[in-house]
C-alpha positions as CSV (number, residue, x, y, z in Angstrom):
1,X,9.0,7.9,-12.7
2,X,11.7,6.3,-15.2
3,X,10.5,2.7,-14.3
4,X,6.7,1.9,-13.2
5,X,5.2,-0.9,-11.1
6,X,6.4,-3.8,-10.2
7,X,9.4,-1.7,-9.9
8,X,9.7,0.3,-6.3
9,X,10.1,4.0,-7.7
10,X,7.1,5.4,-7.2
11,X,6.6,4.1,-3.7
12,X,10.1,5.1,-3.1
13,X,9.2,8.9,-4.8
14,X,6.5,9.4,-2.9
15,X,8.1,8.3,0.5
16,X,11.3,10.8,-0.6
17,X,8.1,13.5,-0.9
18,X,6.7,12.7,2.2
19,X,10.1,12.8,4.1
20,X,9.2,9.6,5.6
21,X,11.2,5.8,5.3
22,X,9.1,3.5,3.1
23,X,8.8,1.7,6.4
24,X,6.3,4.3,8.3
25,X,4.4,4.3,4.9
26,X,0.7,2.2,4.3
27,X,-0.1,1.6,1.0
28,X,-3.3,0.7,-0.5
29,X,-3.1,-1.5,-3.9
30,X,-5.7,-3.4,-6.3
31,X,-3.0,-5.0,-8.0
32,X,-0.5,-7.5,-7.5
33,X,2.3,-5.3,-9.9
34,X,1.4,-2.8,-7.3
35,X,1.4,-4.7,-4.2
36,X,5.3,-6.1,-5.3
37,X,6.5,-2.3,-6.4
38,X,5.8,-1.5,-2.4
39,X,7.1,-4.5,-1.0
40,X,10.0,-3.9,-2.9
41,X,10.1,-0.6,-1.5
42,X,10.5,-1.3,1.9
43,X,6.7,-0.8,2.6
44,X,5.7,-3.5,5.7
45,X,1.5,-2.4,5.5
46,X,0.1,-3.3,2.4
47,X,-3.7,-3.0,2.4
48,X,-5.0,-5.1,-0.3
49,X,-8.0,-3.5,-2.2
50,X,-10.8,-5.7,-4.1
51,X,-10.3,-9.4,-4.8
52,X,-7.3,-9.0,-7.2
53,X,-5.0,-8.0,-4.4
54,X,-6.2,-9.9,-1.8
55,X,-4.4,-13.0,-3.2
56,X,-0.3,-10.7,-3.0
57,X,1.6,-10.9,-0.4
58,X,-0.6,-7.9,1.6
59,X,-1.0,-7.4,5.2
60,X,-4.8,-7.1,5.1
61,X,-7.5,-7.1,2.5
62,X,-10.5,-5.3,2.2
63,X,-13.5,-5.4,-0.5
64,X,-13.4,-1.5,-0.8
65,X,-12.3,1.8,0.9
66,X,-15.5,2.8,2.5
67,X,-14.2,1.2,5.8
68,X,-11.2,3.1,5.9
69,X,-10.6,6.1,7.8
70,X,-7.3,8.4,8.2
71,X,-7.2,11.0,11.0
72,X,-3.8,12.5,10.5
73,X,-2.2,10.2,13.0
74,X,-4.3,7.0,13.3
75,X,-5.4,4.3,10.4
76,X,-8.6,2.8,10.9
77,X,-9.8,0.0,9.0
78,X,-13.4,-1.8,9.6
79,X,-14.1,-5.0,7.6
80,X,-10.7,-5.8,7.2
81,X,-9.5,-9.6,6.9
């Protein structure tokens, strides 16, 4: 991407990709530069990861990913605050 985080591009690249709105998207970040690229995007879930993130403006935090499960469809998260 031309510009990195905090700028929106890759979120907005990688939505383009996907053929999806920014708005159907989750996003997992550890960073607050990250977290503000996807808000910036459009993105409404933000799932902070580790203590860094957990202070941005996220949806939900967790410590790590090993209560997070995808199915194709359906997001899961265990441990989540």
């Amino acid at each position: 991407v031309e510009n990195g985080k905090p700028f929106p591009d890759p979120y907005l690249i990688a939505a383009r990709r996907l053929q999806l709105s920014p708005g159907r998207c989750a996003v997992f970040e550890d960073a607050p530069a990250g977290v503000a690229a996807a808000r910036a995007a459009g993105v409404v879930t933000v799932i902070g990861v580790g203590a860094a993130a957990a202070e941005a403006d996220i949806t939900v935090a967790v410590d790590d990913l090993r209560g997070v499960h995808f199915d194709g469809s359906r997001l899961d998260i265990k441990g989540a605050s």
